[in-house]
N, C-alpha and C positions, 0 to 999 in steps of 0.2 A: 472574495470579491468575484465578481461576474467575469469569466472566460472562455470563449471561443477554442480552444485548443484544438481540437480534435476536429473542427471544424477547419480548420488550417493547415491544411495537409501542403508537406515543404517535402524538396528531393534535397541528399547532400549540399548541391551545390548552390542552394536557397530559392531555387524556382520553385513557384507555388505549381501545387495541384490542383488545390481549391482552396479560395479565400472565403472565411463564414462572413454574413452578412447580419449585424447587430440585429436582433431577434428574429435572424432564421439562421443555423436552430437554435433551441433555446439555449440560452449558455447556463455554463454549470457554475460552481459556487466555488473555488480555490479556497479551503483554509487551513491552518496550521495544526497538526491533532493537539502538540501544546496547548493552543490557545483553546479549543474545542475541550479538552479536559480540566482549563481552568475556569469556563462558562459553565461547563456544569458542575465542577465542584461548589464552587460561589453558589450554585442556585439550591442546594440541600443543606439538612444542619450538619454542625462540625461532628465528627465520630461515625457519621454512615458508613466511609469509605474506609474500607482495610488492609489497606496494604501487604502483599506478599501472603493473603491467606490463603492457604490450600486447603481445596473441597476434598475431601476424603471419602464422603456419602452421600447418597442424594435417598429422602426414600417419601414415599406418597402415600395420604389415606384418604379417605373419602372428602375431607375438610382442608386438608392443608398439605404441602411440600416443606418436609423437614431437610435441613444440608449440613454438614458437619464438618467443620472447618477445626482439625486439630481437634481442643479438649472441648471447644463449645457446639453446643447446635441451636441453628436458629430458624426457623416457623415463620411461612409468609401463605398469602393465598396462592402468591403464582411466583414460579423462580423462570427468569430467562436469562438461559446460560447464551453468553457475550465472551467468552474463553477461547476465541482463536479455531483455525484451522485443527490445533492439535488440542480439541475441547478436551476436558477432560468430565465434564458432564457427561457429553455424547458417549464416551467409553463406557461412562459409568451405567448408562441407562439404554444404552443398545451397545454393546460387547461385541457382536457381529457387524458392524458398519465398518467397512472400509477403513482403512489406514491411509489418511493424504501421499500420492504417489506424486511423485518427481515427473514435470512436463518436458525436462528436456529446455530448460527455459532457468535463466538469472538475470539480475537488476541489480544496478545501481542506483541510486536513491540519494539528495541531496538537498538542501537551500540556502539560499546565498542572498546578500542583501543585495538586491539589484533593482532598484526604483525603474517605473517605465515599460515594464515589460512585457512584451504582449504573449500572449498564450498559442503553441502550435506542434503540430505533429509533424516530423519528419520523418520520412520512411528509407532506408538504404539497405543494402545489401547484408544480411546476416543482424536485421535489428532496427530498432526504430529509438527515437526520442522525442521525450514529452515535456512542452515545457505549460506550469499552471503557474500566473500568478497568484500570488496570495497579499494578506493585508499587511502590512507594514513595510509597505516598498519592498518585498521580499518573493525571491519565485521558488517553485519548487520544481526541479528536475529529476527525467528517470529516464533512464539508458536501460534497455531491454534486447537480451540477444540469444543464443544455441547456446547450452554447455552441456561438454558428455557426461557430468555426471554431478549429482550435488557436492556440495560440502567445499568446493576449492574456492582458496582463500590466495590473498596475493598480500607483497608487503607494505605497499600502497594502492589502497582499495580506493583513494581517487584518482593516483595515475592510471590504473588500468583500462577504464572509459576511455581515457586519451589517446591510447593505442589505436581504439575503435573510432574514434569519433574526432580527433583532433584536427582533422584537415575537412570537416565539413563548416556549411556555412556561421558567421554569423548570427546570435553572439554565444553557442553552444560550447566551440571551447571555453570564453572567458565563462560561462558559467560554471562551467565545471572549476576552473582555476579559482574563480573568488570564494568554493566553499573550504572551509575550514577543514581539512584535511582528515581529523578525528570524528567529522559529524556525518562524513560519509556513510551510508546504511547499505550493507551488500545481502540481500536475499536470492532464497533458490525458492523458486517458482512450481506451489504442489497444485493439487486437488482432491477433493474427496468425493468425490463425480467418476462414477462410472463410465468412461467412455464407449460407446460400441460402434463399428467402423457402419458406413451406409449399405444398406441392402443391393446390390448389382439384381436387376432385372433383365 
């Protein structure tokens, strides 16, 4: 569904920075990748899709792209690898590209039924939050902050936003609190983007 978020820039304590104005800018589309994955499964025949197959090979000739998943392989005119930051295509067909490096950056990730809710960025000290509506009376939030190094995990991966964020406005705690506690999603934040600092003149 249609959202302003990012156009809605909020300090901790719920003052705006700037309120978007319905079509300036344009708003974005909020949806569920669930629901996104089951529109286009629905829209292909049954058996396309293969769950948990690993690419093993990828190799090309003048007419077609062969791929080799375990003991089969199968022949198309064009393959577009869709496999994530940690492609395994890209390894497979340039070997020398970069390895995704750690930005110094993790997320918390969340959705909770929450009918009504409007879409907005807030910015505070050491991290920001986002919140997207999506369709089924449901938002999706994301807590974004500094951490020194990947990989840490906590025992409650929806209290720990709390720490961070529990005393800012309106209704960011209760969203964090109405999600289900197991559906939390905690990522560390890479890239596979050469950074290079700016030229001093």
């Amino acid at each position: 569904m249609p959202t302003y978020a990012t156009g809605n820039l909020r300090t901790p304590d719920g003052r705006y920075l700037q309120r978007a104005r319905p079509g300036d800018p344009t708003p974005l589309l909020g949806f569920h990748r669930a629901d996104l994955h089951r529109v286009l499964l629905e829209a292909i025949p049954s058996g396309w899709v293969r769950p948990g197959a690993e690419v093993t090979a990828i190799r090309q000739d003048d007419e077609t792209v062969t791929v080799r998943c375990g003991d089969d392989e199968l022949s198309a005119d064009l393959v577009i690898a869709a496999d994530g930051i940690r492609s395994t295509a890209r390894r497979l067909e340039w070997p020398d590209a970069p390895s995704p490096r750690f930005l110094g950056r993790t997320a918390w990730l969340g959705v909770s039924e929450t009918p009504g809710m409007p879409g907005s960025m807030t910015l505070g000290p050491g991290g920001y939050f986002l919140i997207h509506p999506v369709a089924g009376d449901r938002a999706y939030w994301a807590y974004v902050t500094s951490a020194g190094r990947p990989g840490l995990r906590y025992d409650s991966e929806r209290a720990e936003p709390l720490k961070h964020v529990g005393d800012w406005h309106d209704p960011i705690p209760a969203l964090i609190e109405a999600t289900t506690p197991e559906t939390v999603i905690r990522i560390d934040i890479n890239s596979t983007r050469r950074w290079r600092p700016p030229r001093l003149t």
